[in-house]
C-alpha positions as CSV (number, residue, x, y, z in Angstrom):
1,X,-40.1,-125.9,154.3
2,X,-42.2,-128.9,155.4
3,X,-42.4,-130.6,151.5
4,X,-38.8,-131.1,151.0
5,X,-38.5,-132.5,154.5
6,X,-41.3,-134.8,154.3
7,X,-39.6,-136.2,150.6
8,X,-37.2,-137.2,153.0
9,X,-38.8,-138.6,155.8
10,X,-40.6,-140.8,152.9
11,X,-37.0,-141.8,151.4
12,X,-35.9,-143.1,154.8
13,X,-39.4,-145.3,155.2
14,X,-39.0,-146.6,151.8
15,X,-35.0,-147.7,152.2
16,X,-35.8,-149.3,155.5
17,X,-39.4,-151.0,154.0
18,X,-36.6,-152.5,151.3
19,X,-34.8,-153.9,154.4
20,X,-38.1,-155.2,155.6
21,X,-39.3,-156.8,152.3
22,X,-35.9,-158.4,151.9
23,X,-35.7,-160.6,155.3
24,X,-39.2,-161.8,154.7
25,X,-37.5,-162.7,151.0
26,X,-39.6,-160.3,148.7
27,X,-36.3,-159.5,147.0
28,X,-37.9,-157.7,143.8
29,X,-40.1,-155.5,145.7
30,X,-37.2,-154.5,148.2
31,X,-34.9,-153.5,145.3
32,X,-38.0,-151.7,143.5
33,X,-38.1,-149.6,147.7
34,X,-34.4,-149.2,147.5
35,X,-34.1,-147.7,144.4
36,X,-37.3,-145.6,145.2
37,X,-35.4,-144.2,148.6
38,X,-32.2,-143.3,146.0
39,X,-35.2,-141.4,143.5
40,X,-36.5,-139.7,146.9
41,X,-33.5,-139.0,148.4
42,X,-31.6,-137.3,144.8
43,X,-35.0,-135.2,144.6
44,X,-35.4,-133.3,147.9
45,X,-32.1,-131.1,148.1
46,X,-33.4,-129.8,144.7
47,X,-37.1,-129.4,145.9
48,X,-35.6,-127.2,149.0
49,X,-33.7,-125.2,146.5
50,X,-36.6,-124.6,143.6
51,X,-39.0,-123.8,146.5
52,X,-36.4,-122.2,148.2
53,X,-37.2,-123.2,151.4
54,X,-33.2,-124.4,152.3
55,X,-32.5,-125.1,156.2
56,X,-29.9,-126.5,157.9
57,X,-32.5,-129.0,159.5
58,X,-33.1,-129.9,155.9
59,X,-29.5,-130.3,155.5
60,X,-28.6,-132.7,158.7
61,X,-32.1,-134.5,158.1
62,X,-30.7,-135.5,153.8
63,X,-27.3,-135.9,155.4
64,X,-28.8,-139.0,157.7
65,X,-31.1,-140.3,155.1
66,X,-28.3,-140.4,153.1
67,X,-26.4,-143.2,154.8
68,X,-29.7,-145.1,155.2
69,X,-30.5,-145.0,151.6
70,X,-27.3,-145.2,149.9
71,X,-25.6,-146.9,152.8
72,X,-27.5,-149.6,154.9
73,X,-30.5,-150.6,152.5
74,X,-28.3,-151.7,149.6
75,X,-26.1,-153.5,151.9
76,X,-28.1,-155.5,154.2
77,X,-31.1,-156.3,150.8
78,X,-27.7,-157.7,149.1
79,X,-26.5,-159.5,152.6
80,X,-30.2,-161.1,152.8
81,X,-30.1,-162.0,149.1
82,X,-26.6,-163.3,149.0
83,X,-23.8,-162.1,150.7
84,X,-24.9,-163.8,153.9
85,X,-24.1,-167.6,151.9
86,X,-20.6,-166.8,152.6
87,X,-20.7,-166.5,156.1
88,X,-18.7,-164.2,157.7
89,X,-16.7,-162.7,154.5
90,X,-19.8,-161.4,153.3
91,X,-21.3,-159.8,156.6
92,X,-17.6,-157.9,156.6
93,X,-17.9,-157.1,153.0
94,X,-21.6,-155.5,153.7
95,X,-19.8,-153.6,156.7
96,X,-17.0,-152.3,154.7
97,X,-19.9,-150.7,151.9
98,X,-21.8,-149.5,154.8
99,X,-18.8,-147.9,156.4
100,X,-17.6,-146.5,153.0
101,X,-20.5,-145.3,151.9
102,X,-20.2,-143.4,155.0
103,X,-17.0,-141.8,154.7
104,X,-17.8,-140.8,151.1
105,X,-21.3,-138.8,152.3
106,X,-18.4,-137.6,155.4
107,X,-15.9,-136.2,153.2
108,X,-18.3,-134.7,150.7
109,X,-20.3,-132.6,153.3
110,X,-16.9,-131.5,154.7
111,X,-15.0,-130.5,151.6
112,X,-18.6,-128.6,150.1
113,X,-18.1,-125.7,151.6
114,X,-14.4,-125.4,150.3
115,X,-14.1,-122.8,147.4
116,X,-9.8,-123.0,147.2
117,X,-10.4,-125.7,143.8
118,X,-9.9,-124.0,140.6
119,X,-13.8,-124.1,138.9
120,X,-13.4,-126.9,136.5
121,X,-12.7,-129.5,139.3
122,X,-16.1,-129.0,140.4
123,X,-17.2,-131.0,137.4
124,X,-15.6,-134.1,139.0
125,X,-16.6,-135.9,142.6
126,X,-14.0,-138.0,144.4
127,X,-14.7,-141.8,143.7
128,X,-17.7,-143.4,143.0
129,X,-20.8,-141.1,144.5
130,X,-23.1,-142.7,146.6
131,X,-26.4,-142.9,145.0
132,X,-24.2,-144.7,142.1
133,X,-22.9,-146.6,144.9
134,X,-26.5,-148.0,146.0
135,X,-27.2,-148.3,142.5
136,X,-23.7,-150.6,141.3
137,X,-23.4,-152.8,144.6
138,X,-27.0,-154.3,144.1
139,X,-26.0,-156.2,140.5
140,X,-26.2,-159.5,141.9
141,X,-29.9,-159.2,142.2
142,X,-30.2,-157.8,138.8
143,X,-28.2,-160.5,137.4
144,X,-30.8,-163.2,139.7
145,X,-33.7,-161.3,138.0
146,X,-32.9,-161.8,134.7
147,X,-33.6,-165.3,135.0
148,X,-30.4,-166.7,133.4
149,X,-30.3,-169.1,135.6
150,X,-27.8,-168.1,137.9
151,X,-28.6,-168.7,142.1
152,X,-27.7,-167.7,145.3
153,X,-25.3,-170.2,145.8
154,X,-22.2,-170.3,148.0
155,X,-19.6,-169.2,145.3
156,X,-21.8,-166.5,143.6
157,X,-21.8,-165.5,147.5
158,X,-17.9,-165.2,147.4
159,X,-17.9,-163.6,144.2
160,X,-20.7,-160.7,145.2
161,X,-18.3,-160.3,148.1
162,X,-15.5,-159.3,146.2
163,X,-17.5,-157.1,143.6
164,X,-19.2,-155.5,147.1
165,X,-15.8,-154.7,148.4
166,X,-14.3,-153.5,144.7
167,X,-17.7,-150.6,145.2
168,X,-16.3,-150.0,148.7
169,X,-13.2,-149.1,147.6
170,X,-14.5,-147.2,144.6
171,X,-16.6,-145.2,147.1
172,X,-13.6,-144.1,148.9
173,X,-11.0,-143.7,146.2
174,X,-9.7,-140.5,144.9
175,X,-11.3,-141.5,141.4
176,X,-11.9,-138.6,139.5
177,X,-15.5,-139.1,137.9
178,X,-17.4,-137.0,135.7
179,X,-20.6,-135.0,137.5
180,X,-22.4,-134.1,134.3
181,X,-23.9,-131.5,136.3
182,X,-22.2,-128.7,134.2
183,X,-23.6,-130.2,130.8
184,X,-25.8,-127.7,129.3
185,X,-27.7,-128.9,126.2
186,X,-28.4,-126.6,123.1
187,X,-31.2,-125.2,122.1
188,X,-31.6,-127.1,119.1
189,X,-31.1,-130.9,120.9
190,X,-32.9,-130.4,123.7
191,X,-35.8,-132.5,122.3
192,X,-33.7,-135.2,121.7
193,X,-32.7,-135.2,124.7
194,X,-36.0,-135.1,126.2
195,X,-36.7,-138.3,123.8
196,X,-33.8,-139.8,125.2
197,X,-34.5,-139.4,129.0
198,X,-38.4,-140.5,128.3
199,X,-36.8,-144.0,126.4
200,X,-34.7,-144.9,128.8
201,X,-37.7,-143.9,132.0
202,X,-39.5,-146.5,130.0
203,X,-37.2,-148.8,129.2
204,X,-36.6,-148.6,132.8
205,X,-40.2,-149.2,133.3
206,X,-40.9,-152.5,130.9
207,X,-37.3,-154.4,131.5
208,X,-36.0,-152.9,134.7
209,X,-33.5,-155.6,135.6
210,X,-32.1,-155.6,131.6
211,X,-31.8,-151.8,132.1
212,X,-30.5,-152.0,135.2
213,X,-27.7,-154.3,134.5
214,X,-26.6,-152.7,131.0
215,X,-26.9,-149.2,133.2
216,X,-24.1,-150.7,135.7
217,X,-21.8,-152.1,132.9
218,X,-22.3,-148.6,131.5
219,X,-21.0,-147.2,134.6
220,X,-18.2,-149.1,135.0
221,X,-17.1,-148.7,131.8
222,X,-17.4,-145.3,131.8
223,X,-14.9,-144.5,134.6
224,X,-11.8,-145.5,133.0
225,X,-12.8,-142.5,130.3
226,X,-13.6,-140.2,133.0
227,X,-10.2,-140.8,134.8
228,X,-8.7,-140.1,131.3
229,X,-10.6,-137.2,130.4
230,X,-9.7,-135.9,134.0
231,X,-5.9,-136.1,133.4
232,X,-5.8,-134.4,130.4
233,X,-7.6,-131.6,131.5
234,X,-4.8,-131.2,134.3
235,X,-2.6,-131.1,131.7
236,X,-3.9,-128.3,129.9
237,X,-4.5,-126.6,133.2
238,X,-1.3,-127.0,134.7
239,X,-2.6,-128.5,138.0
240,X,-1.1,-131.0,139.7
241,X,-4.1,-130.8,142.6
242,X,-6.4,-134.1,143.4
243,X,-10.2,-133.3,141.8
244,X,-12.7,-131.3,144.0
245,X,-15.5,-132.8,146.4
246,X,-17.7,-130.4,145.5
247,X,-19.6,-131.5,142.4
């Protein structure tokens, strides 16, 4: 029981090293932490349940990490980067990601014990999940390190402010988006898909920021699908219910 916990204990000290490096202004290496305490923090519920060595300390313990990682990190990293040009609007629009961010971990730990949905809703979460969440609000820095010659400036300020509130709201919406975790891959494409995990790890590895970015446009493009592919599934179900939590 003590290896799953200590995963976590080491996701919370990386998220809050990410806060550290960003107010002395090491942006890339406080992103690189951030993203590290999402890795960390997406690996240890598994861990507990491969090792089987579940607990509900284990449980409470992920639950606060959560909001650290996916919550407070990405938001105060982006408000130390950027958001904090535009003054008061930003700090707000950092408190409202926190805050949803929140609510989303809130409702999901509520509604995942709730067993009432018909099965195929569990392949959908409500809104925008929070590890996605850490990983979409943080494209302003991915954008900076591209070197296209875009700055922290006042009105890129504004405009991360509105794209940090836009995640907020995504967080908390009743989105329908697709889990994936029901995908099961045939037999004969599994090494293609094992190709295609180990290409993207290193392209994530030689152009992080390029990867990064196209990854978030992928996202983003990918809900309005998800949302579609959702409906019509009602529709051939007959349900008229809002998409499970549980997912």
């Amino acid at each position: 029981m003590v290896l799953p916990n200590l995963v976590t204990v080491l996701a919370i000290c990386a998220g809050l090293s990410g806060i550290r490096f960003a107010f002395e202004s090491r942006f890339e290496i406080a992103v690189v932490m951030v993203l590290l305490a999402a890795f960390l923090d997406g690996i240890d519920g598994r861990l507990a349940r491969m090792l089987k060595a579940t607990s509900k300390f284990g449980a409470q313990m992920d639950s606060l990490a959560d909001i650290v990682n996916f919550g407070v990190a990405p938001a105060l990293v982006l408000y130390a980067f950027l958001l904090d040009r535009a003054g008061s609007p930003g700090w707000i629009a950092a408190l409202l990601f926190t805050i949803a961010c929140g609510m989303r971990l809130a409702r999901f730990n509520v509604l995942a014990d709730d067993t009432d949905q018909p099965a195929w809703q569990t392949e959908y979460f409500v809104g925008v999940p929070a590890p996605a969440g850490a990983v979409l609000v943080m494209l302003p820095l991915y954008l900076y390190f591209l070197r296209l010659g875009l700055e922290p400036t006042r009105p890129a300020a504004f405009v991360a402010t509105g794209f940090t509130v836009l995640i907020a709201f995504l967080l908390v919406s009743r989105l329908p988006v697709y889990s994936g975790k029901s995908v099961k891959v045939p037999g004969d494409r599994v090494l293609p898909v094992i190709l295609g995990v180990v290409l993207y790890i290193l392209l994530l590895m030689t152009y992080p920021w390029y990867t990064l970015t196209a990854s978030v446009a992928g996202y983003l493009l990918f809900l309005p699908f998800s949302v579609r592919a959702y409906s019509k599934r009602a529709r051939l179900e007959g349900e008229k219910v809002p998409p499970s939590d549980i997912g």
